[in-house]
C-alpha positions, 0 to 999 in steps of 0.5 A: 711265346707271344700273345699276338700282335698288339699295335699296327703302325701307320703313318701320316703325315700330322698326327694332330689332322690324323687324330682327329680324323680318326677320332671325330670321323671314323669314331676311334678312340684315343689309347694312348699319347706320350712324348718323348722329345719330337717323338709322340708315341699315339695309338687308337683303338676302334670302339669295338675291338678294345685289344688291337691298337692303331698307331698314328707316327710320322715318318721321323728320325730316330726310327728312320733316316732323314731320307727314307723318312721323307721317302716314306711321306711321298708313298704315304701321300701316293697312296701306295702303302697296302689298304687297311680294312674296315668292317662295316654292318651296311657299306652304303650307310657308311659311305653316306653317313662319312662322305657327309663328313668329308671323307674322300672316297675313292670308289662308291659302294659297289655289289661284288664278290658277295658282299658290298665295299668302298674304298677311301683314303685318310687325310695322309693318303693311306688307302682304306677298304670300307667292306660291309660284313 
């Protein structure tokens, strides 16, 4: 029987920019990074959730082919892949203190559904929901 899901993989576009923005920005933490050949195996993990992994890959051979793998860049880049969800204890603080970073937002803070949340995207594209919890 499994022990649950370890790593959620997302893609982008240069793991060098996507590291360091989810290290120096966000305030996640380098796991692991290993080469094999093209192939870099990179994971991050957030400094208050030390048992699930965050995958940085790039689209690439082998895993897919040359085609879906430059098709998966232009969804990435698009946006169009489903939003992760960060938790944060105050949206507004957040939305502040990371928009001063250069973080672009795609939605200010706004009061809805109970709570407060904000929408941003990482430098390859991918969609984030900034929720305050």
């Amino acid at each position: 029987m499994s022990k649950g899901i370890g790593v959620f993989g997302l893609y982008v576009h240069d793991q060098d920019e996507a590291l360091d923005f989810y290290v120096n920005t966000l305030g996640f933490t380098v796991h692991a990074d290993h080469r094999n050949g093209n192939y870099r195996w990179l994971t991050i993990k957030h400094p208050n959730q030390p048992s699930f992994e965050l995958g940085l890959f790039v689209p690439q051979e082998p895993v897919l082919d040359a085609a879906t793998a430059q098709t998966m860049r232009e969804m990435v880049a698009k946006g169009a892949m489903p939003p992760l969800v960060l938790i944060v204890e105050d949206c507004r603080a957040a939305y502040d203190t990371l928009r001063a970073k250069g973080v672009e937002f795609t939605q200010e803070p706004i009061a809805r559904f109970g709570g407060v949340d904000a929408n941003f995207r990482d430098p390859s594209g991918n969609a984030w929901k900034m929720i305050q919890g």
